[in-house]
VEXTIDREN-23733 format. One record per residue (C-alpha): residue number from 1; x, y, z. Coordinates in pm, 1 decimal. Each point is the difference from the previous one (the first is absolute). Layout:
resi:X:Y:Z
NUM:X:Y:Z
...
This chain:
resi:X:Y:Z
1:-21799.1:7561.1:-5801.3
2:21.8:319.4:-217.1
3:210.9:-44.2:-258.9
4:6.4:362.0:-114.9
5:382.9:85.4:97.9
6:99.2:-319.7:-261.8
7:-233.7:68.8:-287.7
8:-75.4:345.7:-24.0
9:170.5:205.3:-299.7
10:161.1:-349.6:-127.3
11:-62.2:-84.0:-341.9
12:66.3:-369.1:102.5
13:125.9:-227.5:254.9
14:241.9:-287.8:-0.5
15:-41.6:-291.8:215.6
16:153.6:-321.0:37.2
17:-30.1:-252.3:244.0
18:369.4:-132.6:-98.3
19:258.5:183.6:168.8
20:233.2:-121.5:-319.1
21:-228.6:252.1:-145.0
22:51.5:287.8:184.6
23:69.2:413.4:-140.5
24:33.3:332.0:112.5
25:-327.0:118.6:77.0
26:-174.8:-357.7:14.0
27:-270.2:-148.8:213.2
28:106.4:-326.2:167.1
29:-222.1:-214.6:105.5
30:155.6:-283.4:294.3
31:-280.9:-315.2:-84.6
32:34.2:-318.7:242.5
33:-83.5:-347.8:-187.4
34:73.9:-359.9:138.4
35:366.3:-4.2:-172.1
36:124.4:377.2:4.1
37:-24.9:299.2:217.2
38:9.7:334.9:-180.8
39:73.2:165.1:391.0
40:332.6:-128.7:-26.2
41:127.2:234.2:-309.6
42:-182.7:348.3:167.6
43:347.8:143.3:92.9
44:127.1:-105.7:-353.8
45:-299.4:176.0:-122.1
46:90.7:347.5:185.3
47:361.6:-39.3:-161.8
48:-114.5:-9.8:-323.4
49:-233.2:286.6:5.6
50:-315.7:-158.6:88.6
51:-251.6:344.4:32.0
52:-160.3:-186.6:274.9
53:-78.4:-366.4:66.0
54:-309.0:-192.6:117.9
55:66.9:-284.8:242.4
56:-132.0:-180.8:259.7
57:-280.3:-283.8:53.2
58:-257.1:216.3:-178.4
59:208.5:104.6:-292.6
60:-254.4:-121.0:-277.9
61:-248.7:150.8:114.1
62:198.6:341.6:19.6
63:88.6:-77.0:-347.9
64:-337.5:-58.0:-108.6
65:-125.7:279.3:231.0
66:279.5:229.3:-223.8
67:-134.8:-191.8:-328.8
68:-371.9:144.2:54.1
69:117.7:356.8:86.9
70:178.8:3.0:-306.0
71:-253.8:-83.0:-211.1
72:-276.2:260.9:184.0
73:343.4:252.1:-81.0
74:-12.8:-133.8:-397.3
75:-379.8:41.0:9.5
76:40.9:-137.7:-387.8
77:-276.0:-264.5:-127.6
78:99.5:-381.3:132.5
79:-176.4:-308.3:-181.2
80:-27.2:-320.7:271.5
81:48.3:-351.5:-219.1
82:-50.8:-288.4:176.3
83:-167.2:-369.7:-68.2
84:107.3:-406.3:-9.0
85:116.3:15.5:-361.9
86:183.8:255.5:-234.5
87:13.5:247.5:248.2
88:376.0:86.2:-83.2
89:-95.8:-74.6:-400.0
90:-275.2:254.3:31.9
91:231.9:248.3:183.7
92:279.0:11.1:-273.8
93:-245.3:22.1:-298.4
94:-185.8:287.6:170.0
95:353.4:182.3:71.6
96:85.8:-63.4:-368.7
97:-319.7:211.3:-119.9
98:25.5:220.1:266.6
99:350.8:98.8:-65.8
100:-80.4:110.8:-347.7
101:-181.3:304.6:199.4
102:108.7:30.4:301.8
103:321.5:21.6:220.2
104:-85.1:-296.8:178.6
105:91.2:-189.3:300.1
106:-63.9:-355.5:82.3
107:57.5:-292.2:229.4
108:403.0:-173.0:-155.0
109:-47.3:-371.9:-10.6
110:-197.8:-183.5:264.7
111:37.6:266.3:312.1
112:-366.1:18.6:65.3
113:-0.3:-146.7:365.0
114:30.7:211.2:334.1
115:372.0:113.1:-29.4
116:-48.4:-15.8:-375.5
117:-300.3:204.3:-54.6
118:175.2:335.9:246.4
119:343.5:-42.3:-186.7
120:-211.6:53.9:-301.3
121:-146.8:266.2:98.3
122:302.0:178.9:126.5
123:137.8:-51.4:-305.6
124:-252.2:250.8:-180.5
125:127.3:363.1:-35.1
126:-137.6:296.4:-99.3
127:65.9:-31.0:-352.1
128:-249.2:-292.9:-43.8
129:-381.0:88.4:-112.0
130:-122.1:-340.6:98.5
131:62.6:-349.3:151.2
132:-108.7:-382.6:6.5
133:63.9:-180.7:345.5
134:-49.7:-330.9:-43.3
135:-162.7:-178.9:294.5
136:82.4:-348.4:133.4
137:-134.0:-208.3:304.8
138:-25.4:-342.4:101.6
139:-185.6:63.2:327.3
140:-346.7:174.0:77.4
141:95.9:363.3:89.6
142:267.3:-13.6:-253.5
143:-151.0:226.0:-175.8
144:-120.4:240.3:259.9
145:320.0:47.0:115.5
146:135.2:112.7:-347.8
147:-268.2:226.3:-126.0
148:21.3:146.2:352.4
149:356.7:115.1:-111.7
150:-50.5:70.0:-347.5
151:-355.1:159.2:-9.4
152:-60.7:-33.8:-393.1
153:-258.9:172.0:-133.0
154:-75.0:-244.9:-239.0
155:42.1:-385.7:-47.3
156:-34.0:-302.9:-184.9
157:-56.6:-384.1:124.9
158:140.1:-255.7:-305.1
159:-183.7:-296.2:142.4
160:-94.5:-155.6:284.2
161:117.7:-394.2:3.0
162:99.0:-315.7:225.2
163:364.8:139.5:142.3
164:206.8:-11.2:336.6
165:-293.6:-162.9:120.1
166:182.9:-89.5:288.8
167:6.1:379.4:145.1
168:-361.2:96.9:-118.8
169:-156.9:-335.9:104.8
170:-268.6:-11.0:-332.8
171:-91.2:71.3:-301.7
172:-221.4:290.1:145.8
173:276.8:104.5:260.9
174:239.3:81.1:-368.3
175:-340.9:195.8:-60.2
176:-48.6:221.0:290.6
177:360.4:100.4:-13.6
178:32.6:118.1:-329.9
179:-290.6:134.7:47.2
180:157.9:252.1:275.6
181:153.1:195.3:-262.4
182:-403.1:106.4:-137.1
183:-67.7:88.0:372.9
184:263.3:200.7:-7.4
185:-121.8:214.2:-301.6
186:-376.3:13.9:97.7
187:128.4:147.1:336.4
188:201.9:299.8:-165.6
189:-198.4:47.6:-311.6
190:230.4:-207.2:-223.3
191:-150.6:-178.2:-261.6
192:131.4:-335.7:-179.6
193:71.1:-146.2:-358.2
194:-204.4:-349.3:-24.5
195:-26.2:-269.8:-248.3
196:-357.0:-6.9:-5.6
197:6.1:-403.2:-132.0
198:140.3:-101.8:357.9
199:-304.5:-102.5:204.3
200:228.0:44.4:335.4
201:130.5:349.9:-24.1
202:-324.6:130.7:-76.2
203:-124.2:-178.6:324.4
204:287.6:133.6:161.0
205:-47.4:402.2:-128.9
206:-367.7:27.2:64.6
207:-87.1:362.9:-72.8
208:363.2:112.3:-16.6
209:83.7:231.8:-309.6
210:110.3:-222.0:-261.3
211:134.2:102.8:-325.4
212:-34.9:-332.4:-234.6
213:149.7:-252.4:-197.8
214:-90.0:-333.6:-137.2
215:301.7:-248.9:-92.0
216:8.9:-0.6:-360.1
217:236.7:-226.8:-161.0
218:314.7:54.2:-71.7
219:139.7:232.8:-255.8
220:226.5:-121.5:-251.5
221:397.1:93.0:-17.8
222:68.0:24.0:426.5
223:309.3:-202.4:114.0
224:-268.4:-88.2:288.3
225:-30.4:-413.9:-31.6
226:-307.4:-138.4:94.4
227:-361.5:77.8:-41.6
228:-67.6:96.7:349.6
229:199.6:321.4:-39.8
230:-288.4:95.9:-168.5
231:-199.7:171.5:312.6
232:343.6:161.1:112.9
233:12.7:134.9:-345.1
234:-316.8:176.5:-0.8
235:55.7:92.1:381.1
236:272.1:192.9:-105.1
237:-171.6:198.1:-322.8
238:-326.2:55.6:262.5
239:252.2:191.5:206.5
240:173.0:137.3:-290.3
241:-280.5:156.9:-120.5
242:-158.2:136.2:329.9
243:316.6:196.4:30.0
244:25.3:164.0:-352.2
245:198.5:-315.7:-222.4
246:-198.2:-87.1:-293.8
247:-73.1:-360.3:-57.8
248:270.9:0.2:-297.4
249:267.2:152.5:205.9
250:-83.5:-229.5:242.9
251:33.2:-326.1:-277.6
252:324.5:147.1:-105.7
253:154.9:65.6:340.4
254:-119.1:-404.3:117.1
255:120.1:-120.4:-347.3
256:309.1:131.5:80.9
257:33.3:-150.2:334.9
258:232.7:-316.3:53.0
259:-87.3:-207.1:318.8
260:305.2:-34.8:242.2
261:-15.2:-203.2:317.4
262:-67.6:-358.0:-73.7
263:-364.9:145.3:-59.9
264:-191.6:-101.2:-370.7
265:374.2:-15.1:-163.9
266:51.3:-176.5:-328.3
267:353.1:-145.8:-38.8
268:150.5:-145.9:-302.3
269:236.9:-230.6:83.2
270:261.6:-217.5:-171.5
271:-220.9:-302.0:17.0
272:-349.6:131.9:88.5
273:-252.8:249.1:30.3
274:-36.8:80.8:366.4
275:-325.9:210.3:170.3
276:164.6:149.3:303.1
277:-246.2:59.4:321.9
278:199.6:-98.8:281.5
279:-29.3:306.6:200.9
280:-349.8:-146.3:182.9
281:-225.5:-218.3:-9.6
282:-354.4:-105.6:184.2
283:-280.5:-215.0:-72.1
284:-183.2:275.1:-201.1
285:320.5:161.0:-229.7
286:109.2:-401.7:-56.0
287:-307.5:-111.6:-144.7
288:-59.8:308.5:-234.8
289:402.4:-46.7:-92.1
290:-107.6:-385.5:-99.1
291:-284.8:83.1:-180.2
292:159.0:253.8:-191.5
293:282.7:-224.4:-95.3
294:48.5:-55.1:-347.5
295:265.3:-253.0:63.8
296:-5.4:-340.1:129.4
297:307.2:17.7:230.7
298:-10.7:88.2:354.9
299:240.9:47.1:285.5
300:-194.9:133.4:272.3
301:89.4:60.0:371.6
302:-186.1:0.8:294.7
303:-262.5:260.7:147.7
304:151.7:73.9:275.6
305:-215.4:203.9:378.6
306:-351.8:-264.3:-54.4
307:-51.1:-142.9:288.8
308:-279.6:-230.4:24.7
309:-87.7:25.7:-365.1
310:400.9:-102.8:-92.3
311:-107.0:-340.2:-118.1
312:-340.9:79.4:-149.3
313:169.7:309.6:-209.8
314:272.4:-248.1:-111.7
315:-168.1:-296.7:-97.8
316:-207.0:254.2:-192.1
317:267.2:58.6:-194.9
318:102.8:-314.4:-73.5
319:-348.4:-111.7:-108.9
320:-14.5:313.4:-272.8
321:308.7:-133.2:-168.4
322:-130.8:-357.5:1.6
323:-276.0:157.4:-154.6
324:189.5:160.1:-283.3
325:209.5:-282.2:-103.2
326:317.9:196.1:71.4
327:289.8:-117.0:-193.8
328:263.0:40.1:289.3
329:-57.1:78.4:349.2
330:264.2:97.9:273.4
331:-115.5:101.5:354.7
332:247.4:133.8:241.7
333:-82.1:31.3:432.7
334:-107.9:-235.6:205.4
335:-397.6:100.7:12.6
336:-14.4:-208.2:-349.6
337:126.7:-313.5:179.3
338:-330.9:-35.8:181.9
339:-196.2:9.9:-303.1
340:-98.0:-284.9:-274.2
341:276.9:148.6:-232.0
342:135.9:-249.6:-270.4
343:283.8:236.6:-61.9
344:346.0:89.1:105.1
345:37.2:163.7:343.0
346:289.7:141.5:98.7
347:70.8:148.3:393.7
348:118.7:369.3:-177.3
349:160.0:162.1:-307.3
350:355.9:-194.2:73.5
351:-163.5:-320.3:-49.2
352:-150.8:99.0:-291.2
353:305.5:176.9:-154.9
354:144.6:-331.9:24.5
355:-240.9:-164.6:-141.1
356:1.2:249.2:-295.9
357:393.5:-33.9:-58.7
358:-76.1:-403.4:-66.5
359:-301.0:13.1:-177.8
360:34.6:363.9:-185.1
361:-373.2:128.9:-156.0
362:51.0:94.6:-375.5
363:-264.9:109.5:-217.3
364:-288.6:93.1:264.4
365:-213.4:321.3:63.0
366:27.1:-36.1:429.7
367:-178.3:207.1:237.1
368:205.9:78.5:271.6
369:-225.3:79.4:337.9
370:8.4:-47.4:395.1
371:16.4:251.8:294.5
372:310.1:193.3:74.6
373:122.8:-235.4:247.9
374:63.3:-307.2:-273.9
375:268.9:301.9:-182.9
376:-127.5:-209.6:-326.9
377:202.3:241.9:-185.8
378:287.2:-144.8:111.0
379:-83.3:-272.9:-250.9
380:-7.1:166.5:-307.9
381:369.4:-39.3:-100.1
382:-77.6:-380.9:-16.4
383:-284.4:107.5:-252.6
């Protein structure tokens, strides 16, 4: 469809697929999902000013269809981030040395999915110099589909590990997919920022353009907990400095930077010291969390999308904290009730928040970790 007559001479658009949301001059966009029907609220839509309204079976694709002409209207710079791990991390520390230069755009929160990725998009004006989309996908093609929309001119793979390995099948299927976003850029003579001590991703880039980093360790006075951050750290002064940021700009603007999210948080409690990472988890992000761990407390929650490799990845788990002694385990989901575990399981977070109102922990340093379907954070009142 040519969207000419809707984004031509606008200086930005404003679209919502929540007829709540609805202004003079607005886009509304009429989405169908298993529990809600967007179709219903069209004539509502019209009332309220609605400049004109996309509806119908094929809506999100219209509204991703919009999203790309958009973007080719913006014709500003767009960095891809994907990966398994950090990929969100990596996106706000890059926006925080960014922003120091540019007017910048990038994907809010975790919208980086295939309504998520055109609604950020459309959310760019004219005013912005630049923009990070951040890419998920649990699914080959994933990936295709976004950068298909998008079309960055430049991008950035985290890591490549053992997640929703129920959608990409293996190991090597989490591989190829990422991996979509680099055949995206060799196609349209983009070029990529690498860590050069990952093994995989230089497998995966072959002769793409790549514009190095190694991942260095972590520099000192970040609010960034955990030793893994380091590679999203230096991912984000690589970047910095390809687009004009020097490397102490860059130090000052991720000093500065307080996690949000349930992602690398450090609480201080009443009673204990509490390492927030609750927003995700998989078999590759638990195990660096673990071994990172300067504590000897653990709540974790179960990795959730496996498959086949659910009870492997689990008992995994369970055999690392054997390993390190740990001084007090709790495990919530049921994938830890098939394992060997010699600690407390409990079904979900209200069995556990009960068990924390009886027997209250005092005096502890606790990571707090499990995939966003456990809502650990729910538990950290009782902490």
């Amino acid at each position: 469809m040519d969207w000419n007559f809707l984004i031509k001479n606008k200086n930005s658009l404003t679209v919502t697929t929540d007829s709540r949301k609805v202004t003079p001059g607005s886009v509304f966009v009429a989405l169908k999902g298993e529990h809600f029907d967007g179709n219903q609220f069209v004539e509502q839509a019209k009332k309220d000013g609605a400049e004109y309204i996309i509806s119908g079976e094929n809506a999100l694709a219209q509204l991703q269809d919009l999203a790309r002409a958009w973007r080719r209207e913006l014709a500003l710079p767009i960095i891809g981030i994907t990966g398994t791990n950090g990929k969100t991390t990596t996106k706000e520390l890059c926006a925080a040395v960014l922003s120091t230069k540019f007017n910048l755009y990038y994907t809010q929160g975790n919208l980086n999915n295939q309504l998520g990725v055109p609604l950020t998009l459309l959310s760019i004006t004219r005013a912005h110099e630049l923009a990070i989309v951040e890419m998920g996908a649990s699914h080959p093609g994933d990936i295709t589909e976004l950068v298909n929309i998008a079309e960055p001119n430049c991008g950035l793979i985290t890591n490549v590990g053992r997640a929703h390995l129920q959608g990409f099948g293996s190991f090597e299927g989490v591989m190829r997919t990422k991996a979509e976003l680099y055949d995206f850029l060799k196609a349209h003579n983009g070029f990529c920022f690498r860590n050069t001590d990952n093994p995989y991703l230089a497998k995966m880039a072959g002769d793409l353009k790549t514009i190095p980093y190694q991942t260095g360790t972590m520099p000192e006075g970040t609010h960034l907990v955990g030793n893994y951050n380091a590679e999203n750290v230096s991912a984000a002064i690589c970047v910095g400095k390809y687009f004009g940021v020097s490397e102490e700009q860059a130090l000052d603007a991720i000093r500065a930077y307080i996690p949000s999210n349930n992602r690398s948080q450090l609480l201080q409690t009443e009673r204990n010291t509490v390492v927030v990472d609750a927003y995700n988890a998989n078999p590759t992000s638990m195990n660096a969390a673990i071994n990172s761990f300067k504590g000897n407390t653990y709540i974790l929650g179960g990795m959730r999308e496996l498959g086949e490799y659910s009870h492997l990845e689990h008992q995994n788990i369970v055999n690392m904290l054997l390993e390190r002694k740990a001084d007090t385990v709790l495990l919530v989901g049921e994938e830890y009730k098939q394992t060997t575990a010699p600690y407390p399981i409990f079904a979900d977070v209200e069995e556990l928040c009960e068990y924390l109102q009886k027997q209250p922990l005092a005096g502890k340093t606790i990571l707090l970790k499990g995939s966003r379907g456990n809502q650990l954070e729910k538990a950290i009142p009782f902490l």
